[in-house]
Each structure stands twice: as C-alpha cells, then as structure tokens.
N, C-alpha and C positions, 0 to 999 in steps of 0.2 A: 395380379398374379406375379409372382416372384422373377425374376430376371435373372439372366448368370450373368456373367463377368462378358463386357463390353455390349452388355444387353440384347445377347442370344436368348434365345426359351432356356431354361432350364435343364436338366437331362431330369432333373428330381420336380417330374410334373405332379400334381396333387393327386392321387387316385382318387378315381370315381368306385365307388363302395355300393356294390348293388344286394339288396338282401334275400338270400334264399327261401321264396314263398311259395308255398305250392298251387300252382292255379286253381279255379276253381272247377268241382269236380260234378258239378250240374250249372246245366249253360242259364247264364244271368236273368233271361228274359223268363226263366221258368219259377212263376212264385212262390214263397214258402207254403202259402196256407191256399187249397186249393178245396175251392168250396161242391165243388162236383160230387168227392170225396163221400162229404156228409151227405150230399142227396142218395150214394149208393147205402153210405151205413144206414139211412131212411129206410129204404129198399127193403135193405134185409133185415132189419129189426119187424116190418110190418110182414114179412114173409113168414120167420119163425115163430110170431104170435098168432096169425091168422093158421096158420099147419097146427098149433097146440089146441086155441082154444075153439076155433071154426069147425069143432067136431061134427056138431050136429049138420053143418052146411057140405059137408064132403058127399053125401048120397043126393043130396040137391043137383040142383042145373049148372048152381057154383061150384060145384065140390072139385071138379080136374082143376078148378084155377087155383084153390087151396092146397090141394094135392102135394103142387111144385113148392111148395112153404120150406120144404124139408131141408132144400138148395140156398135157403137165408146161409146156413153157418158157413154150405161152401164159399160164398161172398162173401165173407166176415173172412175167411183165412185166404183169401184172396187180395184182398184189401189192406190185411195186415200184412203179409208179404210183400207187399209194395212198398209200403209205409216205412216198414221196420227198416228194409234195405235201402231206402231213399236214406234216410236217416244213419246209418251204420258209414253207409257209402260215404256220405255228406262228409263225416264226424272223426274219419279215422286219420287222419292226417294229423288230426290237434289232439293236446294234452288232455289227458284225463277223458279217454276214450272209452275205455272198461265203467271207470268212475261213474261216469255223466250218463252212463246208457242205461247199468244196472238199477244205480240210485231212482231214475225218473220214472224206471217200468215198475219199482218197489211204491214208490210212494202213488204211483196212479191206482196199482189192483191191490196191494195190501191191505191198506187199511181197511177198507170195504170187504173183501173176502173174509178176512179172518176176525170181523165182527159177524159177520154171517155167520160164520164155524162157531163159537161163541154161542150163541145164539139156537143152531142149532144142535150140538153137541151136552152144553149146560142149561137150558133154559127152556126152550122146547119140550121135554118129555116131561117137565114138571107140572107146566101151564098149560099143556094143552096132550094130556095123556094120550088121546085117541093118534095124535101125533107118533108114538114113541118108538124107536125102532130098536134094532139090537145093535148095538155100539160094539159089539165083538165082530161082527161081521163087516159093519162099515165102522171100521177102526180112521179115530182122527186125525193121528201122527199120516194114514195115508193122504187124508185130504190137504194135511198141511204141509206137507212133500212132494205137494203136485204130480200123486202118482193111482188116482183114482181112475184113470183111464187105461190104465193096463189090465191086460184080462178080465176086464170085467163082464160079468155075467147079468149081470141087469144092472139100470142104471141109478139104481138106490134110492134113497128115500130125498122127499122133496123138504127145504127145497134146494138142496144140493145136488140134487141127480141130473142140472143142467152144467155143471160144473165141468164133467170130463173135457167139454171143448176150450175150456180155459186152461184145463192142464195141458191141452196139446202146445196151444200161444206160451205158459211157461217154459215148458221145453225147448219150444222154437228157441224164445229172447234166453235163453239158457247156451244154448252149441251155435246159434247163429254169428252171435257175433264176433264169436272166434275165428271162423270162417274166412268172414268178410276181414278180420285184418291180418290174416295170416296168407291167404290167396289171393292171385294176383286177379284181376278181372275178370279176362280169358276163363281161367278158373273157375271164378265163380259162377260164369254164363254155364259151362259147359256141365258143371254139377247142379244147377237148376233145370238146365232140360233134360239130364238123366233123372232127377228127382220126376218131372211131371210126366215122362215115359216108363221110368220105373214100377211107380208108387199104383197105378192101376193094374200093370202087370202082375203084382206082388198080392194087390185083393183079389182077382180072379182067381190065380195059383191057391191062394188061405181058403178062397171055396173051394175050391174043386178038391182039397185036402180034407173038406171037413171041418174046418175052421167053425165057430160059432158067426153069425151075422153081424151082430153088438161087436162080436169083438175084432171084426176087420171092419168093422163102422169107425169104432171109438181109438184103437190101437194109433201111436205116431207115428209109426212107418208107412201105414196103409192111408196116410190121411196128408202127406208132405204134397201131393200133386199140387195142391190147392195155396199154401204158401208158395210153392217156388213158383207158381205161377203166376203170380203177382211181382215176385222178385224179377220175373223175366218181363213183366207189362212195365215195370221199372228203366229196365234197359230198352226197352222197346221207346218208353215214353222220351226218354233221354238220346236217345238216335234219331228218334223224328221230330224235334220240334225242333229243331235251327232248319230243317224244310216247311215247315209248316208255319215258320216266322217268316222264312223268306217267301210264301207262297202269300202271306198276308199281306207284305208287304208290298208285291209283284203287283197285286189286285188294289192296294191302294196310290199306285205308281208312284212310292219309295225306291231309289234306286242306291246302290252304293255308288259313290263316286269314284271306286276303284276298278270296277271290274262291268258296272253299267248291270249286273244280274243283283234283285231285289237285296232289299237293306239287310235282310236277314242273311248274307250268305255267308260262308265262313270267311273270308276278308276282312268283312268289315268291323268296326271297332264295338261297336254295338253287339256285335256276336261273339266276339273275342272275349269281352267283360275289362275288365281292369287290365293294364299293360301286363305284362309278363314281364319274368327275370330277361327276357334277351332284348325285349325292347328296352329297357332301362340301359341295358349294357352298350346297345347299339347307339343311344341318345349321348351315353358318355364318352363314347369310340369317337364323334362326329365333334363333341366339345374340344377333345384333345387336338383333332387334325386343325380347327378354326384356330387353336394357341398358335402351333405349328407355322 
C-alpha cells in the first residue's frame, strides 16, 4: 500500500468500491422449481376432466365427489397467482423486466392457442360439417383478443368454449405486471386482499341484480379472488419459511452460532443469502482502520 512522505499512511487511501445490488427478493433457501406445484396442477387437471366427462357417475354414490370437479379452474387461477407474482416479484429489479415476462407468457400459450383458432375457425367446419357453427356470432378477432369471456352468454362451440378461463390468465399477465413494478409491496399486499374480499362481494351484488350466471362465472372482475389469492399464499409462503427453516433446523439441533436460536434464523448467514451492500462496506471500513 502506498506510504506518504516520512512513511505515514497516506491521507489518499485506496477506496474500497462496493456495488449497488439489490438483495434478494425471496429468501435463498426457497427453491426455484417446487415440485408440490405440479402435484396441485395434478389435482386440478383430474378435477376438471372428471366434472366434464364423469357425467354419467354424478347420480351414482360417486357423483357429490365429481360434483367439486367444477373447483379444478378455481386452483388453476390460484396457483397462477402465485406463480405469476413469485416470478413478477423475483424479476423486477433486473433489466428487461416487461421484455422477459411478456415474451415467455407469448411463446408458452401462443403458439398452441392460435393453431387451435386455426383449426377451428378454418378447418373445422369443412372437415367435419356436423361441427360448424356461426362464425358471426363467435367472431375470431374476439377469440384472438382474449376477450371471449366478456358477457358471454353461453360458452360457445367446442372446442373453444374452454377457452374463456385462459382469457381471464391473459388479462391477468396483461395489468399484472404493471402493478407489481409500479407498487410498492405494502401495495400490493393490500390490493390482493381487497381483490379476494371484493371479488365475491361483486358476484353476489351481479346476482342479486339479475346478472346472467355464466356471466358472473366467466367475467374478470368477478373471478380476480382466486388469483389474488394465490398472490397473497405468495406472501404468505415468503413470511413463513425462514420460521419454518429455522424450525427444521431447531428439530435437527442446528444452531446459529450467533444467537444459539436454530440455523434458520434471521442472523444467521445461511438465511441472509449472499453478503449485502453493508457487509461489503463494513469489511472495507475495518481494512482501512488495520492500514491505519
């Protein structure tokens, strides 16, 4: 290190240069790919088949177990509200946040969707007549505008008349993720539990108006309880697992060496994840005083 004149420290010590990173915004120990996940999407994929095609078994001894099938989609927009906002949450900090969200959701439901449209719009009422429906009525530009779930009055011809609950998930990845980088946390907790208190508030009032069934079924306002509640088992998940790290760890007598309360607990480095901007600062503060 440099010396001044009759080999004093310097007054011109090197700076230590620490870089502006933003910690992480889900704690370390929580893994990317959680295979739980897909045992629920299990779940409710075998919910919504068994509700469609278990017709004949609903007057049977099985039928009340079939019955609940109907509650698959609400765990599919459950599930996705977790997801989407684990991910939104994750992603907003780094570059190409809009980019990387839009693009990913395009390229997962596009191409499949609108070969489906294709398909049944061009191709469909040629090859298979007894198929054909009126195309003025279920106009395509709606289907391909993700806006087949508005007022609708029946859910149209197969087999796109499972579609409306996809247009709800476009919409979502549509106004969501503006949300999530425009508002601050706080924020967003606090407009997810007005969504899952609202949103049922809102279909009871549409009946008791007179509203059609279908259409406080299928409409996006009437249907948000089910995403944001998932956006909030989000927050929820991300609150309790550095207790439930450190409760794992209590029970395997891991101890932090800071504080003597289990490995998981906020002290310790393990639960911290990667130093921070202050510990790097603090590590350079302590270099300086040793020159000193």
């Amino acid at each position: 290190m440099p010396l001044g004149t009759g080999g004093a420290p310097s007054r011109f010590l090197p700076i230590v240069r620490t870089e502006m990173k933003t910690g992480p915004t889900e704690p370390p120990h929580l893994p990317e790919y959680l295979p739980v996940l897909d045992g629920l999407r299990g779940v409710a994929v075998l919910m919504v088949i068994s509700y469609h095609s278990l017709t004949g078994l609903r007057s049977a001894s099985l039928g009340s177990l079939f019955q609940v099938g109907w509650a698959g989609v609400d765990l599919f927009f459950v599930l996705s509200g977790f997801l989407i906002t684990r991910i939104l949450v994750q992603t907003r900090a780094r570059g190409g946040y809009f980019r990387t969200f839009y693009a990913r959701r395009a390229l997962r439901i596009w191409p499949l969707y609108f070969l489906v449209l294709v398909f049944t719009f061009g191709v469909m009422g040629r090859l298979l007549p007894a198929l054909a429906f009126d195309t003025h009525r279920y106009a395509w530009t709606t289907y391909a505008l993700y806006l087949q779930n508005l007022w609708m009055t029946d859910f149209g011809p197969a087999p796109i008349n499972v579609t409306w609950s996809l247009a709800i998930e476009e919409q979502f990845y549509l106004v969501w993720p503006l949300l999530v980088f425009f508002l601050r946390n706080g924020q967003l907790r606090a407009l997810l539990w007005a969504c899952v208190l609202l949103s049922p508030a809102a279909r009871l009032v549409a009946l008791w108006e007179g509203a059609a069934p279908i259409q406080v079924y299928t409409f996006t306002l009437f249907r948000l309880d089910g995403l944001a509640l998932g956006g909030c088992w989000r927050w929820a998940w991300w609150m309790a697992a550095p207790r439930w790290t450190a409760w794992r760890g209590g029970a395997r007598g891991s101890r932090c060496p800071r504080c003597s309360w289990p490995s998981g607990c906020p002290s310790s480095s393990s639960a911290r994840g990667p130093p921070s901007t202050w510990q790097r600062r603090s590590r350079g503060q302590a270099a300086l005083r040793s020159v000193r």
